[in-house]
Every structure is written in C-alpha cells, then in structure tokens.
PAZASE-971309 format. One line per field, with one value per residue (C-alpha): x, y, z; residue number from 1. Coordinates in steps of 0.02 Angstrom, whole numbers. Example, Ala and Ser with C-alpha at 12.3 -4.5 7.8 and 13.67 -1.06 7.14 Angstrom:
c1 (615 684)
c2 (-225 -53)
c3 (390 357)
i (1 2)
This chain:
c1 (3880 3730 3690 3706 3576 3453 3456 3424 3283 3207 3225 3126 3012 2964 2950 2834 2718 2708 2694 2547 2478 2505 2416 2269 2266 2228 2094 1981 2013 1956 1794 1771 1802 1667 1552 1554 1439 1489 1339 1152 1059 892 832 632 525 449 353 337 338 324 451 559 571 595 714 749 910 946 1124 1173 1356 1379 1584 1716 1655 1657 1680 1656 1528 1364 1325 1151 1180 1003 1000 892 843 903 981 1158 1148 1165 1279 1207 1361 1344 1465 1416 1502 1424 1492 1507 1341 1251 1104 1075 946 926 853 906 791 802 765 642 758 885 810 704 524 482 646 680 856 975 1131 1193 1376 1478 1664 1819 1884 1982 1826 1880 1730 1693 1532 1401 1206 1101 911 769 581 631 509 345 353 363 212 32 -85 -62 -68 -190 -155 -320 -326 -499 -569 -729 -601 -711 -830 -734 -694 -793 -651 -563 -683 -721 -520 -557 -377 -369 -257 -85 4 177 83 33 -117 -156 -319 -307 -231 -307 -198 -242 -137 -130 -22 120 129 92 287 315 196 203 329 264 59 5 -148 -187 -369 -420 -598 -674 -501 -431 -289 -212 -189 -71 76 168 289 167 85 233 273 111 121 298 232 111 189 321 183 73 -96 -237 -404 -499 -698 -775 -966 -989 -816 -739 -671 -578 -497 -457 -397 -242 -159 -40 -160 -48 -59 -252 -302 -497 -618 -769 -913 -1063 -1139 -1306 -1425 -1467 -1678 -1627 -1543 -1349 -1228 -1241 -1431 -1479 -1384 -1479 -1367 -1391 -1211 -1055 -1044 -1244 -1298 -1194 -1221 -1400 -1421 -1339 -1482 -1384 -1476 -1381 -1478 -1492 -1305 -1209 -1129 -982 -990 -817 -730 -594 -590 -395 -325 -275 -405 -571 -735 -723 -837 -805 -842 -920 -755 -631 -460 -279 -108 2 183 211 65 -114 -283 -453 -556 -743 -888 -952 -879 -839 -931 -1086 -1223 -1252 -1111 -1104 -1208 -1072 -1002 -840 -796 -865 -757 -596 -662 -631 -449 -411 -498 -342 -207 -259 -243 -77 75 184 43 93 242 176 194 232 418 404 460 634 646 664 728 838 1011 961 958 1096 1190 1175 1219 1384 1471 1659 1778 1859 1944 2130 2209 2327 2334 2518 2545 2482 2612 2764 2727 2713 2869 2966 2933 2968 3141 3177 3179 3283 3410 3426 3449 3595 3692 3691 3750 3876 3959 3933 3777 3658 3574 3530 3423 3276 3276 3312 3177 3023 3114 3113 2937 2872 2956 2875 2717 2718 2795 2629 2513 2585 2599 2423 2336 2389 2301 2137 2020 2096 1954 1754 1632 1449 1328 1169 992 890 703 580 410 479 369 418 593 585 701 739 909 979 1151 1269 1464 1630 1776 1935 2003 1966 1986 1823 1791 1646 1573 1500 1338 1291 1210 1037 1022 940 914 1025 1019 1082 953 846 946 804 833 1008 1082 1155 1288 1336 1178 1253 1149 1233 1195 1370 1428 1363 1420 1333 1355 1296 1393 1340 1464 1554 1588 1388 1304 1409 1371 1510 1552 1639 1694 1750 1844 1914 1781 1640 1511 1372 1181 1117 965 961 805 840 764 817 732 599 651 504 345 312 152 33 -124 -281 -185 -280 -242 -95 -137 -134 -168 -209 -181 -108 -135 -100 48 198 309 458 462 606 762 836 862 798 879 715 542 421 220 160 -3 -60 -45 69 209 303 457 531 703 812 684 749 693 544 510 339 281 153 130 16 151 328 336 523 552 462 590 500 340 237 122 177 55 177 348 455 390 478 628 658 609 640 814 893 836 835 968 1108 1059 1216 1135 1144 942 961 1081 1072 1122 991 867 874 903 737 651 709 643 479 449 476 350 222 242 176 45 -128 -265 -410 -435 -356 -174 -24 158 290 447 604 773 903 1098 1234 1119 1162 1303 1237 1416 1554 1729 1879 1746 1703 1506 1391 1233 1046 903 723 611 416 233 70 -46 -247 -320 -468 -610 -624)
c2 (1857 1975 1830 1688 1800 1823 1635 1607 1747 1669 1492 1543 1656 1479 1379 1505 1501 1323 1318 1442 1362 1171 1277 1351 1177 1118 1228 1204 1017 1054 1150 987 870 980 984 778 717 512 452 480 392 416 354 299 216 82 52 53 -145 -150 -49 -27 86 -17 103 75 149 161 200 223 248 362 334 220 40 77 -35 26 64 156 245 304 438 489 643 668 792 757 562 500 506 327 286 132 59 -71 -147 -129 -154 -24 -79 78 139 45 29 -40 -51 -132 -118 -55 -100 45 46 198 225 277 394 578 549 735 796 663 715 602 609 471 437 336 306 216 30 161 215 398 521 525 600 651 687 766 717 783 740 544 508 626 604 417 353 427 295 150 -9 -141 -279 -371 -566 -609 -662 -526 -381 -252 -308 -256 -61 -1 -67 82 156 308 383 435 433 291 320 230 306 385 528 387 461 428 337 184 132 -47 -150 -283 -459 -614 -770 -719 -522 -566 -572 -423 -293 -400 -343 -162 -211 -159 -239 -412 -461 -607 -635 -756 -829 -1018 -989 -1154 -1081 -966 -1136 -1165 -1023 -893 -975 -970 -810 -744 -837 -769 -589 -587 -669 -511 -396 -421 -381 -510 -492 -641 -659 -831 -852 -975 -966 -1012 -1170 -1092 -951 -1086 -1241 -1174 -1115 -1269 -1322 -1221 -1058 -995 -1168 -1136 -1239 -1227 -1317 -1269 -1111 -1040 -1012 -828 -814 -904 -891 -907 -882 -665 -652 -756 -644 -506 -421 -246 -178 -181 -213 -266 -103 -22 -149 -135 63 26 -86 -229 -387 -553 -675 -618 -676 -812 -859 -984 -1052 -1055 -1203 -1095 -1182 -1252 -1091 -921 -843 -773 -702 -514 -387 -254 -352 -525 -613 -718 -627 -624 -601 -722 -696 -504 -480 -522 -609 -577 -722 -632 -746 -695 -642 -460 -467 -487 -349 -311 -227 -108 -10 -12 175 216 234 28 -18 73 -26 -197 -140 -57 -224 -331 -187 -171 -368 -379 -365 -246 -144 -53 -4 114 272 385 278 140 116 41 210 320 165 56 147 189 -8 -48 86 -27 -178 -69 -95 -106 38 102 228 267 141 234 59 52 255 214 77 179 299 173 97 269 329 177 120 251 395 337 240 388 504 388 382 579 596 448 587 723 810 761 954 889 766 920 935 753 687 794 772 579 581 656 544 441 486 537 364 283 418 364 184 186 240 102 -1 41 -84 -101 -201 -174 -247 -284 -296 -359 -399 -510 -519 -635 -711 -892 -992 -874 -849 -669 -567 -393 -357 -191 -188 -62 -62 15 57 121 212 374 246 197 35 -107 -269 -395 -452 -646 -709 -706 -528 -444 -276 -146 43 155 166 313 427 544 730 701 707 539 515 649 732 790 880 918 779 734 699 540 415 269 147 -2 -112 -232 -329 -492 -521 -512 -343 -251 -106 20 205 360 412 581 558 426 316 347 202 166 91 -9 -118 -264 -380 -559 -724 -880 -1049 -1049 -1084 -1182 -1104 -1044 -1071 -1011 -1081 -1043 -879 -767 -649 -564 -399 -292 -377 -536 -715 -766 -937 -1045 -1124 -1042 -1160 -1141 -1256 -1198 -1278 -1128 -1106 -940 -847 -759 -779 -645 -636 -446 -400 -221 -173 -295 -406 -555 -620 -791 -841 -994 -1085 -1220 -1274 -1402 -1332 -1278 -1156 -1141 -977 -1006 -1102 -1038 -918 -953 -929 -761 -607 -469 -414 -265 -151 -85 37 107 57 183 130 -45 54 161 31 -138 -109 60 30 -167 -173 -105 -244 -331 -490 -571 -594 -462 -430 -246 -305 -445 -340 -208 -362 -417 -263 -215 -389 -324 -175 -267 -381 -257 -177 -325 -371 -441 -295 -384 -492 -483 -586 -583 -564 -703 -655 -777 -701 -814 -781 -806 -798 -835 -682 -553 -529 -606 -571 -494 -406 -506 -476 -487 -551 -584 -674 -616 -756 -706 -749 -730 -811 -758 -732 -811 -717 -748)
c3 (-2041 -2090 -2212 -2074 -1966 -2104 -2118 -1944 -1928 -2096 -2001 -1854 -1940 -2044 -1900 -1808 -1961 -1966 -1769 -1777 -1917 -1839 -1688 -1795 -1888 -1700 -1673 -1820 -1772 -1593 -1656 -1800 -1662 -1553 -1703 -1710 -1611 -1613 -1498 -1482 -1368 -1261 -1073 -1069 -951 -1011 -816 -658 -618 -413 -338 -478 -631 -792 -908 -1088 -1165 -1352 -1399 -1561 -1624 -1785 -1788 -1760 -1676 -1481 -1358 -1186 -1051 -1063 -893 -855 -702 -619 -511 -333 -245 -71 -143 -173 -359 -443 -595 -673 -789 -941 -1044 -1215 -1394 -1512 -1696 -1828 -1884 -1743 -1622 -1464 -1353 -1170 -1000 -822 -684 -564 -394 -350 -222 -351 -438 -421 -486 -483 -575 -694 -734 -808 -903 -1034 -1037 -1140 -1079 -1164 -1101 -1010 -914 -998 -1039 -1219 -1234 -1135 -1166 -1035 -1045 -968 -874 -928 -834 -892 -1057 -1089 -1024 -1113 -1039 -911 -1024 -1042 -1131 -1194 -1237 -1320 -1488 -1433 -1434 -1512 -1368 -1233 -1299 -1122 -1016 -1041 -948 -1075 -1063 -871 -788 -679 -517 -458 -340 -338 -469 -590 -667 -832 -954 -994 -1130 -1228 -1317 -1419 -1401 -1471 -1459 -1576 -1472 -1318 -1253 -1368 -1258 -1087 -1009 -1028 -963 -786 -822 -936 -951 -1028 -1068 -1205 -1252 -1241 -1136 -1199 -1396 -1310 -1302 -1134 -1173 -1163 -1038 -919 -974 -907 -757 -742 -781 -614 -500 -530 -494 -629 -625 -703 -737 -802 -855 -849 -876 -1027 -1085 -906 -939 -1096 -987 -825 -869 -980 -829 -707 -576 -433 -530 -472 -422 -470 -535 -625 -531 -641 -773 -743 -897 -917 -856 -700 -527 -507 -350 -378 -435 -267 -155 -85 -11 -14 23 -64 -281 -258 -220 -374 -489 -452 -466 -627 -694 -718 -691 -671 -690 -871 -891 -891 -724 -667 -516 -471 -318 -233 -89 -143 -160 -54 -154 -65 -115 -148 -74 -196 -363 -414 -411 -307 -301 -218 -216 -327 -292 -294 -413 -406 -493 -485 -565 -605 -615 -778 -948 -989 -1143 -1081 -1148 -963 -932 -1055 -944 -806 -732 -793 -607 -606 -745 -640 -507 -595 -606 -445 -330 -418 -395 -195 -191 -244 -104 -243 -218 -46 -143 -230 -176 -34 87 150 338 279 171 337 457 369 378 561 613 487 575 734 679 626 780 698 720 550 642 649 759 901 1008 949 971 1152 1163 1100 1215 1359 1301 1289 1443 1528 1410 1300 1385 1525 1414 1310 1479 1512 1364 1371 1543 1488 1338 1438 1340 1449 1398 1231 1323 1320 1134 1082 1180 1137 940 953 1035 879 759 874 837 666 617 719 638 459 511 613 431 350 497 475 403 230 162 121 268 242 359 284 333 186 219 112 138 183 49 -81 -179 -194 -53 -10 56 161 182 248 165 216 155 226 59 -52 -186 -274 -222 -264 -204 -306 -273 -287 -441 -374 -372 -531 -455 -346 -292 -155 -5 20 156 209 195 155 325 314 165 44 -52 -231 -365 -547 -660 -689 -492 -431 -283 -279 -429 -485 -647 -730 -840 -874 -697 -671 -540 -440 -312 -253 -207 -241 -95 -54 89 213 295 199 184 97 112 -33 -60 -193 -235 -321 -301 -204 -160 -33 136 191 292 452 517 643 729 812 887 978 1119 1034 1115 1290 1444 1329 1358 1191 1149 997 913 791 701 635 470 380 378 485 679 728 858 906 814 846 828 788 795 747 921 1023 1005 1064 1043 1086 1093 1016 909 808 642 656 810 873 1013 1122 1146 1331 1400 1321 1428 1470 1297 1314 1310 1261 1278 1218 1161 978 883 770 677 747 917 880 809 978 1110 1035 932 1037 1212 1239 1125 1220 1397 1443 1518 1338 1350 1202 1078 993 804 827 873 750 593 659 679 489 426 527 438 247 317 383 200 121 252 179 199 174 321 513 535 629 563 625 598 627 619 560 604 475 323 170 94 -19 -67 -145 -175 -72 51 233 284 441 371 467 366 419 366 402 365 404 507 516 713 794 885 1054)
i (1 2 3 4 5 6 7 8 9 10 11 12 13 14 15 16 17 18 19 20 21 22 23 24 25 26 27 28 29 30 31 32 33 34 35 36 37 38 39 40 41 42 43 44 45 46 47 48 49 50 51 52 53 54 55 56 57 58 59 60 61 62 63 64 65 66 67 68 69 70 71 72 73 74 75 76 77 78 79 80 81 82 83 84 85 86 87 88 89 90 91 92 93 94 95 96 97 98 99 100 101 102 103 104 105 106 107 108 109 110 111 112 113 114 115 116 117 118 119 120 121 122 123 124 125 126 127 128 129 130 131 132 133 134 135 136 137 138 139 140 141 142 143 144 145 146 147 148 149 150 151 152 153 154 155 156 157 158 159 160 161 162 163 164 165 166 167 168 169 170 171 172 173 174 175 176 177 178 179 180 181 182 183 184 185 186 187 188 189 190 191 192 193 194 195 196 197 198 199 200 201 202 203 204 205 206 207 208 209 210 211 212 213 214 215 216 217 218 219 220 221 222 223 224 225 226 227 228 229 230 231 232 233 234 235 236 237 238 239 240 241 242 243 244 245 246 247 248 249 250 251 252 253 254 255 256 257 258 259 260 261 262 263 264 265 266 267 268 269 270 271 272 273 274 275 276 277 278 279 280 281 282 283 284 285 286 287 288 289 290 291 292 293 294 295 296 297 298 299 300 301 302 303 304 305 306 307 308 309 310 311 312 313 314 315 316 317 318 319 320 321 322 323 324 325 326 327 328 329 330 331 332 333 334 335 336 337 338 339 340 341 342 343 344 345 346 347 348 349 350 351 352 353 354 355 356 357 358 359 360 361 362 363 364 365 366 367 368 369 370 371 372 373 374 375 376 377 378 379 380 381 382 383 384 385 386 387 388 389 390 391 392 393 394 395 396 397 398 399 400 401 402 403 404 405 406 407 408 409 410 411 412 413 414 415 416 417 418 419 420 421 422 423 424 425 426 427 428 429 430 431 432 433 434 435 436 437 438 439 440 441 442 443 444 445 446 447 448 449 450 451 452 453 454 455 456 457 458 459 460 461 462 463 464 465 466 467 468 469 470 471 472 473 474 475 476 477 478 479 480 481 482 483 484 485 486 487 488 489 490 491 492 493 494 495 496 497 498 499 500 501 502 503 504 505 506 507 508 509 510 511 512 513 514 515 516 517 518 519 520 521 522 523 524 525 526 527 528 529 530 531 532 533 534 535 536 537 538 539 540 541 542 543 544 545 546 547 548 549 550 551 552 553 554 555 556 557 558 559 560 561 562 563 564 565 566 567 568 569 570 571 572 573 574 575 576 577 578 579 580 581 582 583 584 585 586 587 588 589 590 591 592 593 594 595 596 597 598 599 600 601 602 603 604 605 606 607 608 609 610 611 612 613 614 615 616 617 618 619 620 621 622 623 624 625 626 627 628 629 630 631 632 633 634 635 636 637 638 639 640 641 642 643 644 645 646 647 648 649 650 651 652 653 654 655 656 657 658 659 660 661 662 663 664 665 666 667 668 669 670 671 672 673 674 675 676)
C-alpha cells in the first residue's frame, strides 16, 4: 500500500513538474512572442490638397504572410476619433505603401496623434504602433514643382528660403523641385505650386498633360510665364482648359500692354520702386476675353479659379533679367495672387460655417422618432381596463376568489407591461436612416455632402457610400457637446472602410440611439447652370430686378438669390424656367435682410421653419440654408456677385445598401450685380 502511495505521490509530483514547466515554457513564449515585433509601419503627410490631408502609410510585414486590415486611428481634441480601415495582403518579408485622403475634419492638426493597427480577417488586434506629431515632421518646405529648360534661371522663385504663409499653421520656405516629362506624375501629386516658364508644354504627351490639368482643377495651383516663349507654354493645353490666346509679343526697347500703363497703384508702384523696367522685356499680349479669367491688380497677369484650383497666366517669362531684382516678398506675391484665386482656397484654415452649423440643420431635417415605441403599451392598457380587467373580475367572483382579483390584476398589468417594454424594444427603428444634404456648384462635378445617420442598435453598424465618393470623415461637432468626444488613441467611433465592397462610413456606438454626422466629397456629372442677369437691387428697401434661371435638369422647390446683405427666396421653380425677379412676386416667400450666416441659421431654418401654412417647410429650409453656407465658402472674392441657390428634393442617394435616406440637393452659382 505504502508502495501504491509512493507511486501516486511520484505520479503527481511528475505531472506538477511538467505542468510548471509546460507553464514556465508558456511564459518565456509569452515574453518571445512580446519580443517579436511582426509589423512596422509609419503614417506621413504627403499634403494638404484643399480640405483634405493626403496621408501615406508604409506597412511592412517581418513574419508570416498577413492578410487583413490596416487601420489608421487619428485622435482630436474635442472630435469623434476616426478609424480609417484598408484591406491589405502583406506577403512575408513585405512592403506596402498607399494613401488615405483624410478629411481635416477627421483629424487634430495641433496633436497629431495616431495609432497604426493591423487586425486579423477576424478583425482581432494583432499589433499596434502608436505614432506621434504625423503631422510636424513630414513636411520641411511647401513644394514647388518647376517645368523649364532655364531651370537654373529661375533659383529666385524661392524667394531667398523666406517662409511663405498658408493657413491652418502652414508656414514653411519654399521648396523648388525640378521636373521633367518622365517625373512629372512622380512629384505631382505632392506640388502646391507648378510653374511653368520657358517649356513646350506639348513635349510633356497627353498623359501628362491631362494629368496636370487633372492636378488643378483638384486644387492645384499654376503659375505660367509667357513673354517670347508664350506660345510654347499655351497652346499644349485643350482649348477649354485656360482658353487664352496669344494676340502679339512686344520687342524689348519698346512699349507693351504693362510699360504703357501708368498707373501708379497696385503691382506698378512695387514693380517700379523695384527698378524694374518693362519695356526692356519681352511681353505677350494675351486675348482672355473667352475665358472666366480677368486682369489682376496685384501682378501683370490674368488669373482665376479652374475647378477647385486656380491659374495665373503672367504676361512675361520668369526668366527675364528684370526680375531678378524682384523682393522676396514680390516673388511670394507671384504665389499667393494664384492661391487667393482658387475656391479650395477659403478652406484653408480657421471652420468653415458648415463646421459649427451643419449638425445643427441636419439635426432638423431629423424629424423621425427612434424612441421606444409604447403606442401598443398604451393599447394594452386601454384594452385591459376596458376587457381584461372586468372579464378577469368575473371569473373570480364566478370560483369564489374574487380577493385574488387585487393581486392578480396589478401582477398581470405588469406582465403587461414588461412583455410591451421587451416587445416595444424590438420596435424601434431597426434599420440605419440618412438624411443628407449634397451641395455642388451646378456646372461643376465636384459635391460636398452632410448627412446625419441613425441607428437603433449598440451593434456597430455601417452604410455604404455610392461609388462616386472618394473621400469620407465624421463632421466637426464643436466643443464636443454633440456626440461622444473620446481621447486615448486606441478608442475611436467614427469609421470609415475601404475594401472590396468599395467606401463605407459607420459607428461605434456606445449606447442605444446614438447617431452620427459625416461629410463625404466625390464627383458626379454636372447638372447644368443656373444663371443670373442684369440683377441689381438685391438689398434693403431695394427694388430687385433682373432674371434667375433655372437650367438644370432639376425642379427646385425654392431657389434663392443672396446678396451679402439680403436675400430672396422663390418658391416651385421648374427646370428651364426663368424668373423675373420685379414681377415674381407671388413666387416671393421670404424676404430679408441677412448680414451674417448664423442670422440665416436662426431666422430662416428655426423660426420660418416650424409655420404650419405649408408656405415653409422646416427640413427644406435648413437643406437650403446648409447648401448656402458651402456656397458662401466658395464665393469669388475678387469682384461683387450674388449666390443662387436652388434646392432640389429627392436628390440623388449618397447611400446604398440595406439603409432608407432623406436626401436634398443644393445646386448654386454665381451671378455678378449691376450698378445702379
């Protein structure tokens, strides 16, 4: 027996050993395991291209071949951190690199915190790289990409390696890069600024050519010099691009369109104090007559916006020996006339009014309860009182235990009620509702969206966005009182995928009923134009005359015509139609004077919103005042016009998918004022 209990104490003594040891063995593997770093991986900026943040991220896989998704979390300081997700296949030993396009929206310019994740088909964690400042220490000047066969010529344009200014604390020197044909696409993407100078544009092939084109009507900005070599730097472009000709080239020694202007304002007076003389240069004389371009007063050049981007077309060539004796502050000049041209350019910097607005009129267009629905507790109850209760009363009295009637009643009221409680959760709105509002200049394809989404779950949930959409982010939320503000890298809400089923937007919600405000930009065919004429008047106490019309394909519910200090809007304007504005006044529904945005907010969208004699419809009012402020945004500087603003019911959906949506278009343009 002794012999039998040795065995057994023997036994277990063996099996602890190898159970501590199988234990240890687990350990050290743990600590290995910890040791083994399988990713690497970095977040840069590569720039800021109009609203957006371009990011680059480089993954790189030192173990087993992964196949997964790479998620890019940025944290904000009072924002609903973003998770941007990728599908990506990372074989053994591998690199990757690609892009995210981040709205600025999404992400904390002043922090610059941002954690790389990579997670298992799965979507489980396995590993994760926190990065700092990703956005300080990327950028070390603001690119300049320079297209000439005089490079070495043009060495002042960086203006002696003074920081030149863009907003949103964008201050760095600029940096010269030298292109050619075969780089050009390699470094494009990256340029804020392209001159070309001295160059045949048409060497470049159509690829490049398009690409350029491409590159500023997405908020490019391009700098071209002429003089002798104008027809060179012109003529390689399609005829719609800048549509500029080249009418004639002075000699130097004699008088040109600049040396014969006396003016003594403006770029005269500068260039002048500089010693620059020019009718000792080569001058184009340039036909812009064609185009939306006009003559600048802050440089000798024709300029404007093209697409989101802009062009300044400068009457001689850089290279001239003249302007080597230009200021550096002159030479930042040349750069900043094009950047304040462009419509990207008022988004640099500072909110926008949809920043601190949008979720507000969003918010009113959400008119749906996602509540609990107690319509059927109401009804039980009804029904008890009325049936039950009696019937029950009854059968009691009938057995002779007609005292149990006081505690089976109140008992079978709150089955009752817990079975409509338990029932009424499963009735609330059990799938995700959009509300949108898209707003885009009508003869361009590029829109902005707002939407508002809602879910009844604590499930994360998404919605697929249509295939025109390239980029998405959660909208700004103020101080954080709207939504749920998070902080540690890790925790986000807002996401946005993109993977074989194309760009998706959803949330993490923390709790029941929890929605969430998004903004998307993509591009779309142009709807048309609409058109304004010989308006004046537009203001207090005016008598506004002229004509808008609505040329779009699209019947607009109400079209309004915004001055900077008073608007109009009309009612029920069909597509082809045109208004008079002196005698429409029985399309006339509201009338007044508007100094600032929020004014419109309060009076136009909250207060006339909520009349009952159908003249005004709240959600209509606040989808057009939203497409109002994206248009005000993007309003020309640079000479006096009106905003008309159509809004469109049942717009195209910004969604797809299991989801049902609400969704306004805001088609606008501009129209310039007469003098009276």
């Amino acid at each position: 027996m002794r012999n039998r209990k040795t065995a057994v104490y023997m036994i277990l003594l063996c099996l602890s050993i190898l159970f501590a040891g199988g234990q240890k063995s687990e350990v050290f593997a743990a600590e290995d395991k910890e040791e083994t770093k399988q990713f690497t991986g970095s977040v840069e900026m590569l720039k800021k291209d109009n609203k957006n943040y371009v990011m680059q991220v480089t993954a790189e896989n030192a173990g087993e071949d992964f196949t997964g998704t790479v998620q890019v979390i940025f944290t904000g300081s009072g924002f609903d951190n973003c998770a941007y997700n990728t599908e990506l296949t990372l074989p053994a030993e591998g690199k990757k690199q690609f892009t995210i396009t981040v709205p600025e929206r999404a992400a904390d310019t002043v922090r610059g915190i941002c954690e790389l994740n990579f997670l298992n088909e799965k979507g489980k964690m396995m590993q994760s790289i926190s990065l700092k400042n990703v956005f300080g220490n990327s950028i070390t000047g603001i690119p300049v990409g320079i297209l000439s066969d005089h490079y070495t010529d043009l060495g002042f344009m960086d203006a002696g390696g003074e920081n030149f200014y863009i907003k949103n604390n964008m201050e760095y020197p600029l940096k010269l890069i030298e292109l050619n044909k075969d780089n050009l696409q390699e470094y494009l993407d990256g340029l804020y600024f392209l001159v070309i100078d001295r160059f045949n544009v048409s060497a470049l092939g159509e690829e490049n050519i398009q690409a350029v084109q491409k590159w500023v009507e997405d908020g490019g900005w391009l700098l071209i010099g002429t003089g002798a070599y104008a027809d060179q730097t012109l003529s390689g472009f399609d005829e719609d691009f800048l549509g500029i000709e080249v009418l004639d080239i002075s000699e130097p020694g004699e008088e040109n369109e600049i040396s014969s202007n006396n003016s003594g304002y403006g770029y005269y007076y500068d260039y002048k104090e500089a010693g620059i003389d020019f009718s000792q240069m080569e001058v184009a004389k340039l036909d812009y007559g064609r185009s939306h371009f006009y003559e600048s007063a802050e440089q000798p050049a024709v300029c404007g916006a093209v697409g989101d981007g802009a062009a300044s077309v400068f009457y001689f060539s850089f290279g001239e020996k003249e302007l080597q004796k230009l200021e550096t502050y002159m030479v930042s000049n040349l750069y900043s006339e094009t950047m304040y041209r462009s419509n990207s350019y008022s988004h640099y910097g500072g909110f926008s009014n949809m920043d601190y607005t949008g979720q507000r009129l969003l918010s009113y267009i959400d008119s749906s309860n996602t509540s609990v629905d107690f319509t059927w507790l109401e009804a039980l109850i009804g029904v008890y009182v009325v049936l039950v209760g009696p019937v029950m009363y009854l059968i009691l009295r009938k057995c002779k235990k007609s005292e149990w009637y006081w505690i089976g009643v109140p008992a079978l009221g709150l089955i009752f009620i817990a079975g409509v409680f338990f029932f009424g959760q499963g009735s609330k709105v059990n799938e995700t509702k959009v509300y949108s509002v898209t707003a885009k200049r009508a003869d361009s394809n590029q829109e902005d969206t707002y939407f508002l989404a809602y879910h009844s779950g604590i499930k994360e949930w998404r919605v697929s966005l249509n295939d025109k959409y390239e980029i998405a982010g959660p909208g700004f939320n103020g101080s954080g009182y709207y939504g749920v503000s998070t902080t540690g890298a890790g925790e986000y809400r807002c996401i946005v995928s993109n993977d074989s089923e194309g760009m998706s937007i959803g949330l993490k919600p923390k709790e029941n009923f929890e929605n969430g405000y998004f903004y998307a930009s993509g591009r779309s065919e142009t709807s048309g134009a609409i058109t304004g004429s010989n308006i004046s008047g537009i203001e207090l106490n005016g008598d506004p005359q002229g004509t808008i019309t609505n040329g779009t394909d699209y019947d607009m519910a109400y079209m309004a015509v915004w001055s900077d200090s008073y608007i109009l809007v009309y009612s029920d304007v069909k597509a082809g139609e045109t208004v008079d504005l002196q005698q429409a006044d029985n399309k006339c529904v509201y009338k007044d004077e508007v100094k600032y945005y929020d004014t419109m907010v309060y009076d136009l969208a909250n207060i006339y919103g909520y009349r009952t004699n159908d003249v005004y419809e709240r959600d209509d009012m606040s989808a057009l005042v939203l497409g109002l402020g994206i248009a005000e945004e993007t309003k020309p500087s640079n000479r006096p016009c009106v905003i008309i603003a159509g809004l469109v019911k049942d717009y195209e959906k910004a969604a797809t998918g299991r989801c049902s949506e609400i969704s306004y278009g805001c088609l606008y343009s501009y129209a310039e004022t007469e003098e009276r």
